[in-house]
VEXMIVO-273476 format. One record per residue (C-alpha): x, y, z; residue in one letter; residue number from 1. Coordinates in pm, 1 decimal. Last residue first. Layout:
east:north:up:code:pos
X:Y:Z:a:NUM
...
***
This chain:
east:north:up:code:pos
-103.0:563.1:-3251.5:x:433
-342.9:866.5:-3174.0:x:432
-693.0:980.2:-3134.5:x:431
-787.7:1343.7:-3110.3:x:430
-1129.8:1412.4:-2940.5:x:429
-981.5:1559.5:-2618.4:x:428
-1262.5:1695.0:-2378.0:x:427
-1166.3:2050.9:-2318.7:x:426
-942.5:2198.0:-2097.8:x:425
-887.8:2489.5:-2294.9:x:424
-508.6:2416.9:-2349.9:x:423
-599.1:2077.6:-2380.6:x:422
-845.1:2102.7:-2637.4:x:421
-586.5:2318.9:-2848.7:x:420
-306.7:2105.9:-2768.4:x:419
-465.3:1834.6:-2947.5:x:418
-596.0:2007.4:-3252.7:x:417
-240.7:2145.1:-3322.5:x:416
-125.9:1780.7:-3251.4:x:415
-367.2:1608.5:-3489.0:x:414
-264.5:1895.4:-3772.5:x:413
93.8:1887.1:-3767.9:x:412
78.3:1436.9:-3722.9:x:411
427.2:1403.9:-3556.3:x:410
711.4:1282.2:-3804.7:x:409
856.8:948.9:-3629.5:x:408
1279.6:985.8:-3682.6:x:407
1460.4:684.0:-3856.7:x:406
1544.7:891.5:-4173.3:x:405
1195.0:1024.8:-4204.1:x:404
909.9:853.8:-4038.9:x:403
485.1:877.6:-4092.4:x:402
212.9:1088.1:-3973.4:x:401
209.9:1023.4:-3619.9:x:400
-40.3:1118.0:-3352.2:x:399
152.5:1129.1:-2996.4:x:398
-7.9:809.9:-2841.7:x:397
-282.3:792.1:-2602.7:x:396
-435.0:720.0:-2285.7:x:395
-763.6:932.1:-2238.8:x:394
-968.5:924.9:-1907.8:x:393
-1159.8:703.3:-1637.9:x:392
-1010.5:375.2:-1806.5:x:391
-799.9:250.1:-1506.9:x:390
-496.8:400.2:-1694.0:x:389
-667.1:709.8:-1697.6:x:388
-759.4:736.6:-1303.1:x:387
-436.3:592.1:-1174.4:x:386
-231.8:814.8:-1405.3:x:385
-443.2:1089.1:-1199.2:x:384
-432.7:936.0:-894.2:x:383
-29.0:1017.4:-916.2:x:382
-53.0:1351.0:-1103.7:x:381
-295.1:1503.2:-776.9:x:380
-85.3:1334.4:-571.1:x:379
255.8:1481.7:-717.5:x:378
96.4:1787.6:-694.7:x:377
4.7:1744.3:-351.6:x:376
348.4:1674.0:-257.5:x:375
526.7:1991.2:-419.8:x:374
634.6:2056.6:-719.2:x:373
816.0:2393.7:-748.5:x:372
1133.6:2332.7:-757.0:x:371
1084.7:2076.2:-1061.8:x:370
1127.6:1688.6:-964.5:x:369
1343.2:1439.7:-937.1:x:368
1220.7:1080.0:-830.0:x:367
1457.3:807.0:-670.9:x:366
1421.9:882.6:-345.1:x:365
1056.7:948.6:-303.3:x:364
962.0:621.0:-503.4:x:363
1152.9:414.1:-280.0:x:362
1059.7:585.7:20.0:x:361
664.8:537.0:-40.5:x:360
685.3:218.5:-153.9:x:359
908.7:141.8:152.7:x:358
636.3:321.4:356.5:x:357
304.2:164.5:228.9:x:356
429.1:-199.8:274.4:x:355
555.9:-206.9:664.9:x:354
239.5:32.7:678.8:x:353
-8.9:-170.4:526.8:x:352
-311.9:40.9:458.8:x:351
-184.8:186.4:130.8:x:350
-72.6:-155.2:25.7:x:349
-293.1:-425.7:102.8:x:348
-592.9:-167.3:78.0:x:347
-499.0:-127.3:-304.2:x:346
-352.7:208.3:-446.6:x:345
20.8:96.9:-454.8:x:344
-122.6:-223.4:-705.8:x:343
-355.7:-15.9:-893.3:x:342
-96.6:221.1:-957.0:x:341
145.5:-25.2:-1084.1:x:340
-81.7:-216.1:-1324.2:x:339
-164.2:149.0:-1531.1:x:338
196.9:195.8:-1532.0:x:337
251.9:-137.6:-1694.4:x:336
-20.2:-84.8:-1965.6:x:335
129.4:312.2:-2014.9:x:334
488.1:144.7:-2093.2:x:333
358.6:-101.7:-2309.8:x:332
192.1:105.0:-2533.5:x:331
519.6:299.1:-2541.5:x:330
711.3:-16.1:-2613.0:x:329
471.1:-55.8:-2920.2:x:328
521.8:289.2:-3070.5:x:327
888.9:233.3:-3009.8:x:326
928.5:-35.7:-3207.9:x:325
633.8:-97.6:-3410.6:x:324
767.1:-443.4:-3565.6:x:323
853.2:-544.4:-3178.5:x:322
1120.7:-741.5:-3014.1:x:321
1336.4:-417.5:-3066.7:x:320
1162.9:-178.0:-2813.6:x:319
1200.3:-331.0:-2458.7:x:318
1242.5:-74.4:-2185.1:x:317
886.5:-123.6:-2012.4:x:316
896.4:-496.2:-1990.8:x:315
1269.7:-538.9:-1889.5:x:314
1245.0:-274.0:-1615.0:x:313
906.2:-476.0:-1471.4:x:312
1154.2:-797.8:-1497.0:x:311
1404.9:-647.6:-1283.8:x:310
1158.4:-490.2:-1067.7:x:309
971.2:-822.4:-994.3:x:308
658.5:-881.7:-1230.6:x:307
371.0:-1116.2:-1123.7:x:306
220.1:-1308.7:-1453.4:x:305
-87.0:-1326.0:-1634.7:x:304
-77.0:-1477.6:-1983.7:x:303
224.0:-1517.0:-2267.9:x:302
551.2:-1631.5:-2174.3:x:301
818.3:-1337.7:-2122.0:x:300
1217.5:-1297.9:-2184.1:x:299
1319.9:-937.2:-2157.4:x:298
1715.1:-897.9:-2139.1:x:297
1718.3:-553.0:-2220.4:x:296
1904.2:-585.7:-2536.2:x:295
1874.4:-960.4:-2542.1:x:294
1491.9:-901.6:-2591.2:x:293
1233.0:-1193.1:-2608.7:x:292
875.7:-1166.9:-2658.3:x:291
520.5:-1407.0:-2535.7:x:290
179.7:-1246.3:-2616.5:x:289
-81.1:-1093.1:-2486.9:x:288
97.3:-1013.5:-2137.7:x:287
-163.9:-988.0:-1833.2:x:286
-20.5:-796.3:-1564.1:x:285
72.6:-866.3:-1177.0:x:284
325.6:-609.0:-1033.1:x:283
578.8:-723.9:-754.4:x:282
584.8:-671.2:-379.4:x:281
502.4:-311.3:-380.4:x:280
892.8:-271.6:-272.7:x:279
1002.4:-434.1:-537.5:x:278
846.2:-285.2:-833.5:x:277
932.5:71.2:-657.3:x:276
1291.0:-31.0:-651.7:x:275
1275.7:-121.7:-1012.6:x:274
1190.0:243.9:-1078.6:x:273
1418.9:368.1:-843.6:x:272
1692.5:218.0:-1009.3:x:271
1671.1:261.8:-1394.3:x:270
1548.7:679.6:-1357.0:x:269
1250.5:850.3:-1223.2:x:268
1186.2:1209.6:-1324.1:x:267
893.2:1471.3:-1280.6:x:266
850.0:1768.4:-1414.5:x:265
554.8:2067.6:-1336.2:x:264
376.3:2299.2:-1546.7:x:263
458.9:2224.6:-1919.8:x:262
287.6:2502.5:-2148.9:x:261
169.9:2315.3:-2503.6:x:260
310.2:2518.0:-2816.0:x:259
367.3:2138.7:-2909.5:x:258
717.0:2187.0:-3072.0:x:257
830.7:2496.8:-2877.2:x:256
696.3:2340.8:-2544.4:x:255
852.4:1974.2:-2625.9:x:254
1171.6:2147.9:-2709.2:x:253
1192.2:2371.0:-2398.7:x:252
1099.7:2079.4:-2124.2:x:251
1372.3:1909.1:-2280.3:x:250
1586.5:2187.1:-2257.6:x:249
1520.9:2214.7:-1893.6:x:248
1513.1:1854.0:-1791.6:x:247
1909.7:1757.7:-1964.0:x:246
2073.8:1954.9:-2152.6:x:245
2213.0:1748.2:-2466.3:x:244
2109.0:1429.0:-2340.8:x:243
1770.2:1562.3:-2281.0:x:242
1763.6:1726.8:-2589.1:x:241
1874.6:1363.3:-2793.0:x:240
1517.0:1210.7:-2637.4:x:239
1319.2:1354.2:-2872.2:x:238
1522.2:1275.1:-3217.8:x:237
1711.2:1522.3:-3372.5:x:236
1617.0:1813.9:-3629.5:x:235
1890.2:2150.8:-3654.0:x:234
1648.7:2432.6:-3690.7:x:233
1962.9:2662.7:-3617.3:x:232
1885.9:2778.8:-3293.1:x:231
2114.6:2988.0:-3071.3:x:230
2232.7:2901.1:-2761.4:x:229
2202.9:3129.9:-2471.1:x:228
2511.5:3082.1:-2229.0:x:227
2345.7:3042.7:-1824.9:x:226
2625.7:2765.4:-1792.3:x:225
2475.2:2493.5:-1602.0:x:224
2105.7:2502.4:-1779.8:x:223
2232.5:2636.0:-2072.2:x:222
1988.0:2891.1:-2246.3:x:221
1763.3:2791.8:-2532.1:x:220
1726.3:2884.3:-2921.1:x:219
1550.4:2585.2:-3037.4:x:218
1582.3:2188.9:-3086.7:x:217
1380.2:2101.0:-3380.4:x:216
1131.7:1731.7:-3320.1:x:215
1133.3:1417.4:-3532.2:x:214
993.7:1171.6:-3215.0:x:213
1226.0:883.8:-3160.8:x:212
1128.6:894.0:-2776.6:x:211
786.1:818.8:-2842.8:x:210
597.0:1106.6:-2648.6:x:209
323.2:934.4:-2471.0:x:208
-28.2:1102.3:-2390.2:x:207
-184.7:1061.0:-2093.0:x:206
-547.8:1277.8:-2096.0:x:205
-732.7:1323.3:-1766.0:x:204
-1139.4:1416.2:-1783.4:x:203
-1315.0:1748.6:-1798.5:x:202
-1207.7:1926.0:-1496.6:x:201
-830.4:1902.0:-1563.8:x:200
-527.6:1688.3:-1531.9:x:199
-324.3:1695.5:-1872.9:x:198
-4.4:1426.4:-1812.0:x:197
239.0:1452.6:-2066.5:x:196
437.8:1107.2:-2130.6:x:195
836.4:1078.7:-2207.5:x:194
998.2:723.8:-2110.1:x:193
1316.1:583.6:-2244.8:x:192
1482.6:894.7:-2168.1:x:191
1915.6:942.4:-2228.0:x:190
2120.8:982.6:-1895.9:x:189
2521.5:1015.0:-1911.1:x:188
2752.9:753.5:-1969.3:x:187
2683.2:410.5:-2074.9:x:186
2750.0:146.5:-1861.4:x:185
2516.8:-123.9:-1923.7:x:184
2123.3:-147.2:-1847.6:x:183
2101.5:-491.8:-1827.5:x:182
1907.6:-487.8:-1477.3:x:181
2153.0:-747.7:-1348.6:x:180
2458.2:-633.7:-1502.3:x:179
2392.8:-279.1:-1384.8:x:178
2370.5:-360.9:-1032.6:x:177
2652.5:-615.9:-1025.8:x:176
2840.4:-266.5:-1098.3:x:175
2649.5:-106.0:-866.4:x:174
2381.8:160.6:-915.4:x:173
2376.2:515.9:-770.1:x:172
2317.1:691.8:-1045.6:x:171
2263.9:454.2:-1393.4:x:170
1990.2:701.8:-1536.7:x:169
1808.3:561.4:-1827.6:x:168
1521.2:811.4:-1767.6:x:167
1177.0:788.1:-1720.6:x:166
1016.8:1078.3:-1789.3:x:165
674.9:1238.0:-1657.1:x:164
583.7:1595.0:-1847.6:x:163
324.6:1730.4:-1610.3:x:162
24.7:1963.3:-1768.6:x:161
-255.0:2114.8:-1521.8:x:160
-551.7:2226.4:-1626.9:x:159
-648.7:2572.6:-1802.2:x:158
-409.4:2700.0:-2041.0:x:157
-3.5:2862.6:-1927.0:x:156
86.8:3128.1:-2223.9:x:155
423.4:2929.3:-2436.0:x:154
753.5:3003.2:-2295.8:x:153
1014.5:3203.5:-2471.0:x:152
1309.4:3082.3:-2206.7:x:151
1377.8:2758.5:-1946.4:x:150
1565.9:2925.1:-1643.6:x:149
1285.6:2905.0:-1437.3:x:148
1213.3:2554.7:-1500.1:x:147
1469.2:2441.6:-1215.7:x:146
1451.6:2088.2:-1179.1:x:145
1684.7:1967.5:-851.9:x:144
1339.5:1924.8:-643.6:x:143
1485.8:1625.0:-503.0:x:142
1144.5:1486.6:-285.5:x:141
1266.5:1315.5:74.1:x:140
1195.0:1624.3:264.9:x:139
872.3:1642.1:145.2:x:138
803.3:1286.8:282.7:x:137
917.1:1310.4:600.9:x:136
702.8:1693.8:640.1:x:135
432.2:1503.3:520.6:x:134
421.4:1140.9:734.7:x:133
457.9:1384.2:1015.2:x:132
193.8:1587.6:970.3:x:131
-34.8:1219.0:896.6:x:130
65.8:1035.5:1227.5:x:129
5.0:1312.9:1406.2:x:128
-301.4:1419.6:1275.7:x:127
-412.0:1048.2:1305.4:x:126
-291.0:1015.1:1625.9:x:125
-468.2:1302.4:1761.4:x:124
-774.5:1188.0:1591.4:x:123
-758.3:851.5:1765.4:x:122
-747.3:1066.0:2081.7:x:121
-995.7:1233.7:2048.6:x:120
-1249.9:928.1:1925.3:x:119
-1171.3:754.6:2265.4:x:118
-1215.2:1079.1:2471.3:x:117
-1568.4:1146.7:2341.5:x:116
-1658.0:732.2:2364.6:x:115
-1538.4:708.8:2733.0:x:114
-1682.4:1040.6:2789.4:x:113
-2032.0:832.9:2653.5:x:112
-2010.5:551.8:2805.6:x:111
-1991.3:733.2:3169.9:x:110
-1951.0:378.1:3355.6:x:109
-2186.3:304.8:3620.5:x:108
-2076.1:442.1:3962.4:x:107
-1960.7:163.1:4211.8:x:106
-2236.8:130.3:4534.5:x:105
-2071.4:287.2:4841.0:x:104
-1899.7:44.3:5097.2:x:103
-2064.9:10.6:5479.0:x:102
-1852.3:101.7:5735.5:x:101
-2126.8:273.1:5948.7:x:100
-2357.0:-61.0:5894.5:x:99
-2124.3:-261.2:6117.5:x:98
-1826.0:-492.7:6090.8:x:97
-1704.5:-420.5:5680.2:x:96
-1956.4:-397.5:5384.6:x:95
-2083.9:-740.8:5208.8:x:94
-2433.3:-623.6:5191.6:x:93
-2762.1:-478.0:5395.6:x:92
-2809.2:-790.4:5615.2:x:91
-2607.6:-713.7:5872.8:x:90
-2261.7:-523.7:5780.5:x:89
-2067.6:-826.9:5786.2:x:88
-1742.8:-921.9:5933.5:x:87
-1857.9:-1136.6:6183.4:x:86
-2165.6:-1219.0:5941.2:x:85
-2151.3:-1610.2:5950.7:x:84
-2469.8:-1651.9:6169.7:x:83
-2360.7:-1789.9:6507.3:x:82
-2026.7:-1680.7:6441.3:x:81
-2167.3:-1356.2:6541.4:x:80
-1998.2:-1339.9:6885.0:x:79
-2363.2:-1364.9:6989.6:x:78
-2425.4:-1218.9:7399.8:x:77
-2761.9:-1213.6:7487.8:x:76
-2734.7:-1462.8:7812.4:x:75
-2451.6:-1222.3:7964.5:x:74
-2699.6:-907.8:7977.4:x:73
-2897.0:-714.9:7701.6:x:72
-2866.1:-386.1:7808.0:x:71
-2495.3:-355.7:7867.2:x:70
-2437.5:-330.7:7490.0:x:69
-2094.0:-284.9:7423.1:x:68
-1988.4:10.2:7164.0:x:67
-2147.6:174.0:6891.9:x:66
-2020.2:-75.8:6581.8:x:65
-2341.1:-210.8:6483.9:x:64
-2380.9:-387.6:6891.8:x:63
-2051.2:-496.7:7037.4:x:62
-2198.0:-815.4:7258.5:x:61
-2110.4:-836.1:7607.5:x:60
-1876.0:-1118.0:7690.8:x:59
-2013.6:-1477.1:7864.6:x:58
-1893.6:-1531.3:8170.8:x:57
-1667.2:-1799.6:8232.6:x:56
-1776.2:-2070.1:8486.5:x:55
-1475.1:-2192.9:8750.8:x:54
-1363.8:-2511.3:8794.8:x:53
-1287.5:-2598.4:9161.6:x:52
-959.4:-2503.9:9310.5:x:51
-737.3:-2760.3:9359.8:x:50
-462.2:-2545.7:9141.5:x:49
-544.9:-2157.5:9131.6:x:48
-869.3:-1998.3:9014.9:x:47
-967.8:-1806.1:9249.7:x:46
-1288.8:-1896.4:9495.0:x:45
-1087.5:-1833.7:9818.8:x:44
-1111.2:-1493.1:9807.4:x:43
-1399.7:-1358.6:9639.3:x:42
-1377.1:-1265.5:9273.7:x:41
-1383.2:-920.0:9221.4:x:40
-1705.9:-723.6:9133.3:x:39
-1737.5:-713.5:8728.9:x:38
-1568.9:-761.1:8397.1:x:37
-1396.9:-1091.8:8402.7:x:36
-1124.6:-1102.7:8224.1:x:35
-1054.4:-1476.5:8091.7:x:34
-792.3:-1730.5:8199.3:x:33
-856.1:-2037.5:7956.4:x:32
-652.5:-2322.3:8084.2:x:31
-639.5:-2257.2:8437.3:x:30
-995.6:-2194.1:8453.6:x:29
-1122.3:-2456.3:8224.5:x:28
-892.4:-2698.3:8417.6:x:27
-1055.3:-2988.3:8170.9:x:26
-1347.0:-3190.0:8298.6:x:25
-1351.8:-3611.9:8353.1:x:24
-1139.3:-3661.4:8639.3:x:23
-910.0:-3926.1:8681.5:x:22
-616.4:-3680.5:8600.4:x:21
-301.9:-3875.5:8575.6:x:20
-201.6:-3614.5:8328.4:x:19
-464.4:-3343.0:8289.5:x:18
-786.7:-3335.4:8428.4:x:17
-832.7:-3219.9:8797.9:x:16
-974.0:-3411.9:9051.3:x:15
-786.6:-3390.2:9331.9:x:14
-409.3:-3351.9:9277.4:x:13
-349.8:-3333.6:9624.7:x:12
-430.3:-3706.6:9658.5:x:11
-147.0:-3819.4:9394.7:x:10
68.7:-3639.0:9595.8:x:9
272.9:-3304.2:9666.3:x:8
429.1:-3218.8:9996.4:x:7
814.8:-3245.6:9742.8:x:6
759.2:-3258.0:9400.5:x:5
561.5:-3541.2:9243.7:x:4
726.7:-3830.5:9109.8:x:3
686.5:-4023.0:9391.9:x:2
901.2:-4356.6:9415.4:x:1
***
């Protein structure tokens, strides 16, 4: 049976290829219908089935992106495949079809607005980094001192003078607090610490006040109370005018004893001052030889060791392991200071902000200062301390004379010398303790 529809046969297929085809040439005009541009084809010579195979022209060529190119004829027509550059703009680079599209050459880089903007903007950040840092940390400063109301005043010298105490203030500490750092639960705020701090042109001078100094306590007016107290010469140790009324009439009996003009206070009490430790990541000093203290619970081997702030508070408080007492803790004290402000003034600290900060915040909440202190002046008395206990000034002890009924008589002649070269800023010759 024929497959073929109906008045078709295997002879009216003729010789196409395809299915059953026994000819050899594909239906290249059935197969690939193509527009020929030109007269018509002639009737008869389409390109329907049994019609021979027809030729298909060859397209004109579209010359650099102008249009066809007539002038060349059929035989000059190159697609481009030829060559690879279809989409190339001839042999002047890797541009889109035709020279007109060709891509501009990339500008080299302006190094040096790159550099001008660069080093802008890091300055920016710095400023802003650094105003910011400033008004933070002047808002953190308790300027609670007022040494206005502190009367009879010795005549200001040359130089600055700071009177730095560390107190045995229990604010803000916990009962487990207190137990740890041994301090106990005494009321009210005695110093451990008293130090005057001469800054001037020719050298730094730290001197420490021991706080069993024989001093008088003077007429003065009540810090709280505005009442002027009389004097009565009535002799006490150094640290008892604190307790009596607090900064300002210890700032009055260390002026009327000395004749020395105090120009800024600063205060740091139990707390902060272990806080500090801590936050630096510990202190490392060298201790000559090994003590024990139950009193402020002080237990040390001799040699190089890291401090934490409990320890640190140990060190600097302990007074009856030693045959100098007080002298000795004093010594002590300015050693341990002198550690501390090489350790907040080394790269690993200063340019460590996750370090640099909670140093900075710790010491900032925990100090009190005078009204009028301000950050620079606590700079200036922070390099300083870092300056003489590194060896670029004088570290001293109040010059003693001898003791009287548990009180340390001050030197009258060594101090009047004393105050005299500070008070004229001149190089300090007097050795003490």
């Amino acid at each position: 049976m024929n497959d073929w529809p109906e008045g078709w046969s295997d002879d009216n297929r003729g010789t196409r290829y395809g299915r059953g085809s026994a000819g050899a040439q594909p239906e290249s005009a059935r197969v690939m219908r193509q527009v020929r541009r030109g007269p018509a084809t002639p009737p008869g010579q389409g390109g329907g089935y049994g019609a021979p195979p027809q030729r298909v022209p060859r397209q004109p060529s579209y010359v650099n992106g102008q249009g066809y190119d007539e002038g060349h004829g059929q035989d000059a027509y190159d697609s481009g495949y030829n060559t690879g550059q279809v989409y190339g703009g001839g042999a002047g680079g890797p541009a889109g079809p035709g020279d007109g599209y060709a891509r501009a050459a990339r500008p080299a880089p302006n190094w040096r607005r790159r550099i001008k903007w660069t080093a802008i903007t890091l300055v920016t950040v710095l400023v802003v980094t650094s105003v910011a840092t400033y008004v933070w940390a002047d808002s953190k400063l308790h300027r609670d001192v007022d040494l206005s109301k502190v009367i009879d005043r010795p005549e200001a010298g040359k130089g600055t003078n700071y009177l730095i105490v560390g107190s045995d203030s229990r604010a803000g500490m916990s009962s487990a607090d207190k137990q740890k750092l041994h301090t106990g639960s005494a009321e009210g705020k005695r110093t451990d610490t008293m130090m005057i701090l001469h800054v001037g042109d020719n050298g730094d001078t730290l001197i420490s006040l021991p706080r069993d100094s024989d001093v008088v306590i003077p007429t003065y007016k009540g810090s709280t109370s505005g009442k002027v107290y009389q004097g009565t010469g009535r002799h006490v140790k150094l640290n008892a005018a604190y307790a009596e009324d607090g900064p300002e009439l210890l700032v009055r009996t260390i002026e009327y004893n000395t004749g020395l003009h105090i120009d800024h206070y600063a205060e740091i009490g139990f707390g902060g001052f272990a806080k500090i430790v801590d936050a630096v990541g510990g202190v490392d000093i060298t201790i000559d030889k090994a003590f024990k203290d139950k009193y402020s619970g002080a237990d040390f081997k001799a040699g190089k060791q890291t401090l934490n702030g409990e320890q640190a508070l140990a060190f600097v408080r302990t007074r009856h392991a030693f045959a100098a007492s007080d002298l000795q803790r004093t010594k002590n004290q300015q050693k341990f200071l002198a550690a501390l402000a090489h350790q907040v003034a080394t790269p690993s600290t200063v340019l460590n902000p996750f370090k640099l900060y909670p140093t900075m915040g710790a010491g900032l909440d925990a100090l009190t200062v005078d009204k009028d202190m301000g950050l620079w002046d606590l700079a200036s008395m922070f390099w300083a301390m870092k300056g003489v206990n590194g060896g670029d000034g004088t570290s001293m002890n109040m010059p003693i004379s001898g003791s009287t009924g548990g009180n340390l008589v001050w030197d009258k002649a060594k101090v009047k010398t004393l105050v005299n070269e500070l008070k004229n800023d001149d190089k300090v010759t007097v050795t003490g303790n």
